[in-house]
C-alpha positions in Angstrom: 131.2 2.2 66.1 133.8 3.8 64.1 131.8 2.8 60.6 128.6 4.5 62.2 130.7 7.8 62.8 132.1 7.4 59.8 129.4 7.2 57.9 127.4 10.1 60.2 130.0 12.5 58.9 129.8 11.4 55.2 126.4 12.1 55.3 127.2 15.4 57.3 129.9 16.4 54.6 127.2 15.9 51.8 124.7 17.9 53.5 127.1 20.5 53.7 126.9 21.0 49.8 122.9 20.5 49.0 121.4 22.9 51.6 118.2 23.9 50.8 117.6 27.0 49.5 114.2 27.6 49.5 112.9 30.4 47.2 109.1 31.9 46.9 107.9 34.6 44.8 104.2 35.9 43.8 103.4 34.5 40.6 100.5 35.4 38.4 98.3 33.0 36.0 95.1 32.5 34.2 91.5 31.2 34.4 89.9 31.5 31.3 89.5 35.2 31.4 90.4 36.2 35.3 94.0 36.4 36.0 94.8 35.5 39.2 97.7 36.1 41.6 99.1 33.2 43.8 102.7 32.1 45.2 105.5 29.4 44.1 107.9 27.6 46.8 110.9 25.7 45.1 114.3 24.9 45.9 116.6 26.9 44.2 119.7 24.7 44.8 118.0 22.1 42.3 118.9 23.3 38.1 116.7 22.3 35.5 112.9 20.6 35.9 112.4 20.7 40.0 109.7 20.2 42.2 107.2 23.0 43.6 104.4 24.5 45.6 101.9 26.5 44.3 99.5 28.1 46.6 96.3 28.7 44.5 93.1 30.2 46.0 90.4 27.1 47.0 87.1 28.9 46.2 84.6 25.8 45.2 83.5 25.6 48.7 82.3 29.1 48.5 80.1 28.1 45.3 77.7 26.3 47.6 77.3 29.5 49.7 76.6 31.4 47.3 74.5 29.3 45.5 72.3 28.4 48.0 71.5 32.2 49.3 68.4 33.4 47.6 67.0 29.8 48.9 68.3 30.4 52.5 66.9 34.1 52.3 63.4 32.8 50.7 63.3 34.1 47.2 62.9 30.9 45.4 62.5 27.6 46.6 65.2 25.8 44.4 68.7 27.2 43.3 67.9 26.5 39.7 65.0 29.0 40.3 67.2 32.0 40.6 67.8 33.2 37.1 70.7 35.9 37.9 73.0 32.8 39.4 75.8 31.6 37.7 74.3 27.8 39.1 73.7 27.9 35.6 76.7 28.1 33.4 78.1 25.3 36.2 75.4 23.1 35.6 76.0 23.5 31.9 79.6 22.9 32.6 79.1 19.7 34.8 80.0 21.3 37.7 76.7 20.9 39.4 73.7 18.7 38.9 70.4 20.8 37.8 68.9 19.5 40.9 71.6 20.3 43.4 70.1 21.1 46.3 66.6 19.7 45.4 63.5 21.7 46.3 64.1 23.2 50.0 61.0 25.1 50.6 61.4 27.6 53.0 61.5 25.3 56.5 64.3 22.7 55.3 66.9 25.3 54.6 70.5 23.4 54.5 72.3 26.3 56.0 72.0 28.7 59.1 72.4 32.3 57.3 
């Protein structure tokens, strides 16, 4: 029992000297041309290379949506169809296949608008 308490207040000593000091601040960065803004977590009691969060914006599940509007509101029948889209440059860029979406017509809409 005593090596068990002992050992407790080792740990509890050591503890004592590493807190955590968890730091954030707003950081900025770029994509291609578009800077964006975003935020960085790291422990500030670790010097030198250290882990760390960054919170960056998820926006490829907003593609689709946008994408997929001049279908859902019946101005073409495909996404590829609509000229002003930037489905385009992403299909160019691998993102999306030419096909995505295939040909919908205007009763087998994917999404509720």
């Amino acid at each position: 029992m005593m090596k068990h308490r002992s050992g407790l207040l080792l740990i509890w000593l050591l503890s004592l000297s590493t807190e955590a000091a968890i730091k954030g601040e707003d950081v900025s960065y770029k994509a291609g041309d578009t800077t964006l803004k975003s935020y960085l977590a790291y422990d500030d009691a670790i010097t030198g290379k250290r882990p760390a969060v960054l919170v960056v914006h998820e926006w490829w599940g907003h593609l689709d949506y946008i994408h997929i509007n001049p279908v859902n509101h019946g101005l073409v029948s495909r996404v590829r169809d609509w000229s002003y889209s930037t489905f385009h440059r992403l299909v160019l860029n691998g993102v999306y296949a030419e096909n995505w979406a295939g040909d919908m017509g205007n009763d087998t809409l994917p999404y509720d608008d």
